[in-house]
C-alpha positions as CSV (number, residue, x, y, z in Angstrom):
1,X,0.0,0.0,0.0
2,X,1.0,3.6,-0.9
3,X,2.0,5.7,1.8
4,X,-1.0,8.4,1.1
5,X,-3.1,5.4,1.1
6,X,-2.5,4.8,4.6
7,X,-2.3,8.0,5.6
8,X,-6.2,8.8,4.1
9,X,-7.3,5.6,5.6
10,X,-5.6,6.2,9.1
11,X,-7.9,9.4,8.6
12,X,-10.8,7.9,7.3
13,X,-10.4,5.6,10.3
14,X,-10.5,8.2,13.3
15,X,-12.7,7.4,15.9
16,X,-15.8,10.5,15.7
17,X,-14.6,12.3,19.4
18,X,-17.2,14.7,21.4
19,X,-17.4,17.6,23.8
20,X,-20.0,19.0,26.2
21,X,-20.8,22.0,25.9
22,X,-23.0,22.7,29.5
23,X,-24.0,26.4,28.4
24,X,-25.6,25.0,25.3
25,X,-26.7,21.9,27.3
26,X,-25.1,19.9,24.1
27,X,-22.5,17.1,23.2
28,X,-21.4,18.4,19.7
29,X,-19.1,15.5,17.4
30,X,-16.3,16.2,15.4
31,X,-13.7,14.0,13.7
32,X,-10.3,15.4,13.3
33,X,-9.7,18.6,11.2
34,X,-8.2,18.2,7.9
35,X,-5.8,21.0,6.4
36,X,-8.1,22.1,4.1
37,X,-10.7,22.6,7.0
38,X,-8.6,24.4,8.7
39,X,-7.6,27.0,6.0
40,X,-11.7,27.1,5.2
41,X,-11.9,28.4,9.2
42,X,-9.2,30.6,8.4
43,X,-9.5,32.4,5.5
44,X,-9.2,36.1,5.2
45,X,-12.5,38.3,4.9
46,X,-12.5,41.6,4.0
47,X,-12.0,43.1,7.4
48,X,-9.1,40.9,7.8
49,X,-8.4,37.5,9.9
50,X,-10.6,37.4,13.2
51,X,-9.9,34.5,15.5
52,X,-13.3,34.6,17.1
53,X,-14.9,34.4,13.1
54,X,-12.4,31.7,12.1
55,X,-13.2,29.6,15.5
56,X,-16.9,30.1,14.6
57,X,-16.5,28.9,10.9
58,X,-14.7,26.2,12.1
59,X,-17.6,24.8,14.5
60,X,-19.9,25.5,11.7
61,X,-17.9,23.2,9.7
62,X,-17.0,20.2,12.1
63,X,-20.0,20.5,14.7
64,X,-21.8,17.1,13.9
65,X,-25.0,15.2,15.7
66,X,-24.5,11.8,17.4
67,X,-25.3,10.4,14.1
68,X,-23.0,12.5,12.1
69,X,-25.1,14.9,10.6
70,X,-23.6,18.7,9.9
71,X,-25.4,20.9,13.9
72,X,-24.6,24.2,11.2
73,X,-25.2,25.6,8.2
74,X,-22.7,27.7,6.9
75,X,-24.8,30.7,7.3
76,X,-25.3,29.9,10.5
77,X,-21.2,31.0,11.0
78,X,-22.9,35.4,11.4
79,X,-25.2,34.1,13.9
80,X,-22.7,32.3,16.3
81,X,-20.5,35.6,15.9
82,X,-22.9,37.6,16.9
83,X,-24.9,35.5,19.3
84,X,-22.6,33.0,21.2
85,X,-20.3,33.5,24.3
86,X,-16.8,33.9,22.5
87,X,-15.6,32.0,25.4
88,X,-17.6,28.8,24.6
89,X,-16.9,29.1,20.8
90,X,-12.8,29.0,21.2
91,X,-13.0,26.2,23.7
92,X,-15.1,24.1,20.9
93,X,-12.7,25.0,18.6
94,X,-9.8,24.8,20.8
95,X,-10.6,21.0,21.5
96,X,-11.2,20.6,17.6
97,X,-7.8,21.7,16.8
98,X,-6.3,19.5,19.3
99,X,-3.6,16.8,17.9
100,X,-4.7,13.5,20.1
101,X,-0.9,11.8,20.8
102,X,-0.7,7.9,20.2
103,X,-1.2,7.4,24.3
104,X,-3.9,9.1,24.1
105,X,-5.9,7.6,21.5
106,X,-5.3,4.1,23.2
107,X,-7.1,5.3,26.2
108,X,-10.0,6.5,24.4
């Protein structure tokens, strides 16, 4: 097997992982971020970069039910900005973001 082979289907393979949210009285699921999710979150609008509007866009794109259906629409992305605790919104993303190590994953 190809090396990219493995590599898509070590991705492919990634166990779904979860937070609670308590202010939103939620568990939202989300499987690991891929690059090009991450430059989606990311990218410049025309006031410039915001990290509160990238986190935002990035829990719009990875927020997922417990059966793996998208929480967000991508309009919804204005609403969270304008409507959502900042604080709550970077710790979902934060813990999106985060790179699991090999000791970890065996314990999940």
């Amino acid at each position: 097997m190809r090396l990219i082979e493995k590599i898509k289907a070590e991705y492919a393979d990634a166990a779904k992982q979860s937070i609670h949210v308590p202010e939103w009285d939620a568990d939202i699921h989300f499987k690991r971020i891929t690059t090009e999710e991450l430059d989606v979150s990311t990218a410049e609008t025309p006031d410039g970069v915001s990290a509160t509007h990238s986190n935002a866009r990035l829990v719009v794109l990875k927020a997922l039910d417990e059966n793996g259906k998208r929480l967000f629409s991508n309009e919804d992305a204005d609403a969270l900005v304008s409507s959502a605790d900042p604080k709550v919104i970077n710790r979902i993303a934060t813990e999106m973001v985060k790179v699991r190590g090999v000791d970890e994953k065996k314990d999940s």
